[in-house]
DRENSE-111546 format. One line per field, with one value per residue (C-alpha): x, y, z; residue number from 1. Coordinates in Angstrom, 3 decimals. Layout:
<milos>
xx = (X;...)
yy = (Y;...)
zz = (Z;...)
n = (NUM;...)
</milos>
This chain:
<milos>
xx = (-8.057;-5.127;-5.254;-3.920;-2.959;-2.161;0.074;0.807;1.010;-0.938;-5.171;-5.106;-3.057;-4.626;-7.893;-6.714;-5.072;-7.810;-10.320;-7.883;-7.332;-11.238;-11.940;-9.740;-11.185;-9.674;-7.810;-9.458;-8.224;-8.020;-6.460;-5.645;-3.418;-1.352;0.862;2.904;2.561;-1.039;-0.186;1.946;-0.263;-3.446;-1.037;-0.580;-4.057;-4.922;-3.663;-2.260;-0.549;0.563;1.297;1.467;3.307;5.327;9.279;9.347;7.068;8.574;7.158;8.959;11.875;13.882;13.241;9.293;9.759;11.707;8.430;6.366;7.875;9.357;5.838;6.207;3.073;2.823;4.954;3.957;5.089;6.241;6.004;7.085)
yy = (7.680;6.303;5.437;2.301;0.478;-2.936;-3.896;-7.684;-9.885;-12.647;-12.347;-14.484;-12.716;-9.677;-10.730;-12.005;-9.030;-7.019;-9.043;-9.109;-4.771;-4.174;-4.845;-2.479;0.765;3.841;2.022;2.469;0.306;2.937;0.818;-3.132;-3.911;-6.611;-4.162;-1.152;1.060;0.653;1.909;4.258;6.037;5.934;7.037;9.899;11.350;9.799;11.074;7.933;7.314;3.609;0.695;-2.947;-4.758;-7.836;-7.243;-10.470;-9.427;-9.102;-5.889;-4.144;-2.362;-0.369;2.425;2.071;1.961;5.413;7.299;5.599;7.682;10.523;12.224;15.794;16.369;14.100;11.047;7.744;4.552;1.506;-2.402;-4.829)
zz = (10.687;8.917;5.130;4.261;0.874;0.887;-2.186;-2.823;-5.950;-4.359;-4.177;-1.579;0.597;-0.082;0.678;4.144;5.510;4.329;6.022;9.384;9.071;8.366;12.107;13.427;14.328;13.138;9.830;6.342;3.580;1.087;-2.066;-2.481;-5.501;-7.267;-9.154;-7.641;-10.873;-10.157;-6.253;-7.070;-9.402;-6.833;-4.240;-6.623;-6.250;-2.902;0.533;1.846;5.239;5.213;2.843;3.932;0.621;0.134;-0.584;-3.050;-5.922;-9.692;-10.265;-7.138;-7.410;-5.120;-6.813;-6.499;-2.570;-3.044;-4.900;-2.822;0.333;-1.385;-2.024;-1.445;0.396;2.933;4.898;3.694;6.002;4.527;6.290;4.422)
n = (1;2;3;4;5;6;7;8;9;10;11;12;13;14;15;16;17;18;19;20;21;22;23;24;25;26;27;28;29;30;31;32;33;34;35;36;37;38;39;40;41;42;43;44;45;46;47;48;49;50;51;52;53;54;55;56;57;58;59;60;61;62;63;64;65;66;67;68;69;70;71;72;73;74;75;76;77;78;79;80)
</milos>
């Protein structure tokens, strides 16, 4: 099963690529949010394997990519 958070400043979008991933079998949206500190600190006490986010968002920086994928215990993917 993989984990997946979807991280995007728009509802909207959010609540269409959620609706598209829910009917795939062996994905579980784990976390949807419209801020990365918000992400970044669920990722922090959630095993996650994958995040779907949008590059243009005011709130993400570089350096919020790097934590994202730098977690020490496991290997977190990134599409942008």
């Amino acid at each position: 099963m993989i984990k997946l958070i979807l991280l995007d400043d728009h509802k909207i979008i959010l609540d269409g690529v959620s609706t598209l991933i829910a009917s795939y079998p062996g994905i579980r949206i784990i976390g949807i949010f419209q801020n990365p500190n918000d992400a970044l600190k669920f990722i922090d006490k959630n095993q996650t394997d994958l995040v779907i986010t949008d590059l243009d968002m005011p709130e993400l920086k570089s350096e919020a990519l790097s934590q994202i994928t730098e977690r020490e215990e496991t290997v977190i993917k990134i599409i942008i």
